[in-house]
N, C-alpha and C positions, 0 to 999 in steps of 0.2 A: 373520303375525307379522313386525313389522320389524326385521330383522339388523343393527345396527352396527357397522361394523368401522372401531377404533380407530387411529387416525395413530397415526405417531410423534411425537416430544415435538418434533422440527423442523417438523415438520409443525404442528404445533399450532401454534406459534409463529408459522410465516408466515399460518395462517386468521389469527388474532388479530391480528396486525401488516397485514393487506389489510385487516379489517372497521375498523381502528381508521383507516388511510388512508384507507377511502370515509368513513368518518362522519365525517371531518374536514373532504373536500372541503363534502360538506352542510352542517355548520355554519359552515365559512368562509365558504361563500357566504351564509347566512343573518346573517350578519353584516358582509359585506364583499363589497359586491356584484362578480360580476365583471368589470362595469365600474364601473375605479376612477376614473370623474369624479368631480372636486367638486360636491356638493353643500351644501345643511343640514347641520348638524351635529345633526339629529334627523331626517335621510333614514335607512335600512336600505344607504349606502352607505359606501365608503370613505372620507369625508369629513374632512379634516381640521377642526379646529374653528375658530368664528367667530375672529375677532381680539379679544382685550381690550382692552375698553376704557381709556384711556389720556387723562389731559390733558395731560401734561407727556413734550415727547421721552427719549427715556431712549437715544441716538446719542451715541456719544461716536467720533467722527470723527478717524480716524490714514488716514497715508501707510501706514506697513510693516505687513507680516505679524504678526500676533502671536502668539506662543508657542504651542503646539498639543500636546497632550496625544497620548500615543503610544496604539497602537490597544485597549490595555490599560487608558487610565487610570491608572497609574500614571506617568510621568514627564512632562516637559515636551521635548518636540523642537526645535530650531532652525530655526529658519525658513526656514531655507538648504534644510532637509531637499525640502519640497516647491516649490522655484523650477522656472518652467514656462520651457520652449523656445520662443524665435517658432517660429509664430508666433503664440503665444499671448501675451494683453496682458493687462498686472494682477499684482499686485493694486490696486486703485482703489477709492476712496470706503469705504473700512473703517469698521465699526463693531463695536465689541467682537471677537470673532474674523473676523466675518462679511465678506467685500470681492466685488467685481465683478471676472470676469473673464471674458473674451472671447478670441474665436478666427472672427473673420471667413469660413474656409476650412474649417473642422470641419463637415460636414454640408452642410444649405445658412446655416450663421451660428450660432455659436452663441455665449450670454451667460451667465453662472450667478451667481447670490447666493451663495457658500456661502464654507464652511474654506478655507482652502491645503490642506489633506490633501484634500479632498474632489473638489476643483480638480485635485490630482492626479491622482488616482483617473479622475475623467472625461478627463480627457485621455489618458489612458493603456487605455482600454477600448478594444477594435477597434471598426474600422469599420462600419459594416452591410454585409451582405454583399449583391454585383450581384445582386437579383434581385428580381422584381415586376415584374405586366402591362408591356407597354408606354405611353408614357404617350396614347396616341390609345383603348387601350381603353375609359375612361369619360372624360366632359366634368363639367362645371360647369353646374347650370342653374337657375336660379329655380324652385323645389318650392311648388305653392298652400300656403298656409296654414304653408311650412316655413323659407322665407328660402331663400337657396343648398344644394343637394345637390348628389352627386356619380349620374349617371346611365351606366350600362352602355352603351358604343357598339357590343360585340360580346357574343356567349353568353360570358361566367367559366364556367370549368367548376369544380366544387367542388373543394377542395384548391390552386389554382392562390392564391399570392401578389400583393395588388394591392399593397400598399408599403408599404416599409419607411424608418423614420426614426429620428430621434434629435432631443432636443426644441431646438429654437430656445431657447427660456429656460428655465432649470433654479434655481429658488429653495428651498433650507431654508425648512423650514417654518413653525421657529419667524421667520424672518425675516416672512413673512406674516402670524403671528397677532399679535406681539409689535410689533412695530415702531411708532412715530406714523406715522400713516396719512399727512400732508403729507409728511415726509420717504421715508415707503415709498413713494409714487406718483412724487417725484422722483427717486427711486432706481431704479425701474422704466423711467422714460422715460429715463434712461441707458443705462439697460442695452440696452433697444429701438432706442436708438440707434446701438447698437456692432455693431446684424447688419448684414448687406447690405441696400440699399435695398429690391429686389424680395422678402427676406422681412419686412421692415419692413412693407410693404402689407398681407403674407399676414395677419400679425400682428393689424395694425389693424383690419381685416376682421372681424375674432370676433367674437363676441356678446359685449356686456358696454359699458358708456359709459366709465368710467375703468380705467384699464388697472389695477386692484386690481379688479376686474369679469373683464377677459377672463382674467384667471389664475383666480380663485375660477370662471368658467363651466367652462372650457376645458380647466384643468388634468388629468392623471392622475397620482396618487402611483409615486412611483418611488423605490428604495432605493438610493445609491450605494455604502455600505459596510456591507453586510450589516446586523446588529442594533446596529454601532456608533454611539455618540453622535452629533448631528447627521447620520445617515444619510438621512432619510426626506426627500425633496425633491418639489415641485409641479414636472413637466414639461408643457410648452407646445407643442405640436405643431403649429403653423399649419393644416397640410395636413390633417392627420387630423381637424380640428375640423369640416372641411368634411362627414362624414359625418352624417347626421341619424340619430335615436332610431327604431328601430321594436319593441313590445315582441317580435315575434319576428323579427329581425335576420337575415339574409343572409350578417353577415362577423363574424368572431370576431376578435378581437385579445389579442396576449399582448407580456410586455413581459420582455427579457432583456437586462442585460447593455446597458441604459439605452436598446438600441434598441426600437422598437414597430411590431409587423410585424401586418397585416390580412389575412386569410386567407377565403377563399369556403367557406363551410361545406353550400353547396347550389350546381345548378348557377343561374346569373342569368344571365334573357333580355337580348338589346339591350331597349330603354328601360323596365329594371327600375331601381329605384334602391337604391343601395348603404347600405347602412344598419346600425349598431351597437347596442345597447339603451345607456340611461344609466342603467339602473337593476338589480337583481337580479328578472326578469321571472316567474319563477316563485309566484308571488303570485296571488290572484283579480284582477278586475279592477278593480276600487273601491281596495285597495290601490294597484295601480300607479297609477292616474288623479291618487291624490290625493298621494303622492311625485313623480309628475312636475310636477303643480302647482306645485311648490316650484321648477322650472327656469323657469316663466314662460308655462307652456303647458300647451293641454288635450289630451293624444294622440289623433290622430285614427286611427291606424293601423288596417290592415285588423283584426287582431286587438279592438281595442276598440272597431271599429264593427260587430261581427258584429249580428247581430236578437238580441233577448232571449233566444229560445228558447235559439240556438246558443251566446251570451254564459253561460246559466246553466249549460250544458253543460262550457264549457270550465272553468270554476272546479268544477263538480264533478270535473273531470277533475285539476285541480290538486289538489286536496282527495286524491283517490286516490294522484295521487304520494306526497304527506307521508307519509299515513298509510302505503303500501305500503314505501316506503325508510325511515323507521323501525321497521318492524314486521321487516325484513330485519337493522338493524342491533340490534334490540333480540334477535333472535334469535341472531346471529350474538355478541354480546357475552356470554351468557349461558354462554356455551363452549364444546367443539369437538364435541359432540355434536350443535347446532343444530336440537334436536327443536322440529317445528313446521315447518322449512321446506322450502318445496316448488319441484319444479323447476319450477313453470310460474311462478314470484312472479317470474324474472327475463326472462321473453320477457314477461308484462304488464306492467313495468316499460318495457321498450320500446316496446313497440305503444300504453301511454299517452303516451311524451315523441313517437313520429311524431305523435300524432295531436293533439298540441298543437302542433307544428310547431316544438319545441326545440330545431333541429338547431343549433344552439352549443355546447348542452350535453349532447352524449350521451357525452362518454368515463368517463366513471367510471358511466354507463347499462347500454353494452356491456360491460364490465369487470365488473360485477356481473353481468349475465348470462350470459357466458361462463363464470364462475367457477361459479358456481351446477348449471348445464346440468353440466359437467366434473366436480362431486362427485356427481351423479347417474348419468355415464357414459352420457351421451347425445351421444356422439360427435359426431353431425352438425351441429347447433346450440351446441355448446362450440368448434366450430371456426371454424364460420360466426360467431358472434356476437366472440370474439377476434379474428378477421381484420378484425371492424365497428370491433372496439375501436383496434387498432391506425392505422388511419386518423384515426378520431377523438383519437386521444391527441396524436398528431402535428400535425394542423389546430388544437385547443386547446391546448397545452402548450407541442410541439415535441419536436425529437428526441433531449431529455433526461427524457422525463416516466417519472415512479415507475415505474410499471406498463407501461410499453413493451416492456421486453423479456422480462416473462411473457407477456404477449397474444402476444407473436411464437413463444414455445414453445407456448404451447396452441394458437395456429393451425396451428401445424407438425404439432407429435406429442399428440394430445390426453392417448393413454394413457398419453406415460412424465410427464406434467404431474405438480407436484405436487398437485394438486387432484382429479386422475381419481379415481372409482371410494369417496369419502370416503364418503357414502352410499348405501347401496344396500337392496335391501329382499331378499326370500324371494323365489328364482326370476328376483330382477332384475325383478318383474312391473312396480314402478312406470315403470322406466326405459321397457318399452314402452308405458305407455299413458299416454307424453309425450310423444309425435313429433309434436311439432307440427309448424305449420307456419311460413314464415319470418318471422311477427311475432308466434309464442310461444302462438296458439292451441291 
């Protein structure tokens, strides 16, 4: 007969408040892939939308700053409020609020489309901070069939940072969608104009034939003022463009605080090549084939050339995930009793994303099966699997993510955890005869 012994009402509150942040990460990803390149605006990615169509310019072309709407929406500010320091230049080439500004020595050059508040705002975010491989760790090399990749000179050990940036050109979005495409492309090569020559090259480089091409390829969405008006901005990354699509990818990337840092999420031998997904890879593989399509290419990756056999295997495997991580949050949402779940649903959760080779995305993985293990009071796998999570959370996120500093107490003390011990059975029988082993057997 199964024993339940009932949380407190804080307690209940933090299961509900966990289940409601993993089912959120899942559906944002299901909707906004984690890599937020541009694509279609009928990809399954971050996409901002086509541009409208348009006959008539609709640029109405000033010198000064124009009046700027305080972060509220309610008043008007003074233009004065956000004037930039050399050696920032601008504002230039104004239309309706929108002007160029520039800062040659920011980064390696940087340009932006946007507000004067906006213009502030980036200017005024810290630096990246000194760190990432050296630059002799990986080269540049022509990839069959990939155009330029970036290839491993020494073993990356997983976790180790390869670089960090901040974007060369930074445009409002509605500047991209909205704008007459003649004057947007001459507005663009101004702006391309105003970095330093050597990322000028980098720039050119990209994939895409009109530079309204290499932003729409290239770009990653980026927020400059929280959920403020005019926040949402396409950043330009030269450098980081250089990494090719693999759907299961070697580097994970995350983007704070307008910097965008690459991160080894496995260890990579010398002449492995460094590689990011452009897509949310979690999918069968006819899905992905036919969203990458839309970038211009048929993915060749080890993953999509498996043999049939293995190919129908992994999509069953993918098949399993859905269902199993819905079947967790369907249970977990149902209330704090959670009948129906079992402590092994969170080490099979694992031992399906290793053996699809997901390691990008295992911290809300680990995290659910740390937690899981810990209301069963299976000590040794609630600790083991938290200490997995905590890693992962830091290589994905960083060292502000949600659930960082519970994983660091269940890895610690699992028993004084809020979680320990939430269900249990008669005897504690079930608890023993779940020792698994370290991939949740």
């Amino acid at each position: 007969m199964h024993i339940l012994l009932l949380p407190s009402i804080a307690v209940l509150a933090t299961i509900l408040e966990i289940a409601a942040a993993l089912s959120h990460h899942v559906e944002e990803a299901k909707h906004c892939s984690w890599s937020p390149l541009l694509g279609r605006q009928d990809q399954l990615t971050c996409a901002a939308p086509r541009p409208k169509e348009q006959t008539q310019p609709t640029v109405d072309w000033k010198v000064e700053i124009p009046e700027l709407w305080d972060e509220h929406g309610e008043r008007y500010l003074p233009p004065k409020a956000y004037k930039l320091a050399p050696p920032w230049v601008g504002p230039e080439q104004c239309f309706t609020e929108f002007c160029l500004f520039s800062n040659r020595d920011a980064g390696q050059g940087m340009a932006l489309v946007t507000t004067a508040r906006n213009a502030y705002l980036t200017a005024h975010y810290p630096a990246p901070p000194a760190s990432g491989v050296e630059p002799t760790a990986f080269y540049e090399e022509e990839v069959p069939g990939k155009g330029i990749g970036l290839i491993a000179n020494r073993k990356i050990r997983k976790g180790e940072i390869i670089m960090q940036r901040v974007p060369a050109l930074l445009i409002q979005d509605t500047v991209h969608m909205d704008l007459d495409p003649e004057v947007r492309e001459q507005l663009y090569q101004t702006a391309v104009d105003r970095l330093p020559e050597a990322t000028q090259e980098r720039f050119l480089r990209q994939m895409g034939n009109t530079l309204f091409d290499k932003v729409e390829k290239n770009a990653f969405r980026m927020f400059v003022d929280g959920d403020h008006k005019h926040s949402l901005h396409l950043g330009v990354l030269p450098e980081v463009s250089r990494f090719n699509h693999d759907c299961r990818p070697n580097v994970h990337y995350r983007i704070a605080n307008l910097t965008h840092t690459t991160i080894a999420v496995r260890d990579i031998l010398p002449g492995e090549e460094l590689t990011i997904s452009y897509i949310y890879p979690q999918v069968p593989k006819s899905e992905r084939q036919s969203r990458l399509r839309e970038w211009g290419f048929v993915c060749t990756c080890s993953q999509c050339t498996l043999p049939p056999s293995e190919s129908s295997a992994s999509d069953n495997r993918i098949r399993q995930i859905k269902q199993l991580e819905e079947e967790i949050e369907a249970i977990m949402a149902r209330g704090p009793g959670g009948e129906g779940l079992r402590p092994e649903m969170g080490g099979k959760l694992v031992e399906l994303y290793l053996q699809e080779r997901l390691h990008a995305y295992l911290g809300p993985t680990y995290t659910r099966a740390a937690l899981i293990y810990s209301m069963f009071g299976n000590e040794q796998r609630a600790r083991e699997y938290a200490r997995e999570a905590v890693g992962a959370l830091e290589r994905e996120v960083g060292p502000h993510a949600r659930d960082l500093e519970s994983m660091r107490r269940l890895a610690e003390d699992p028993r004084g955890h809020w979680s320990w011990g939430i269900k249990v059975t008669s005897g504690r029988a079930e608890v023993g005869r779940n020792k698994t082993d370290a991939r949740g057997k």
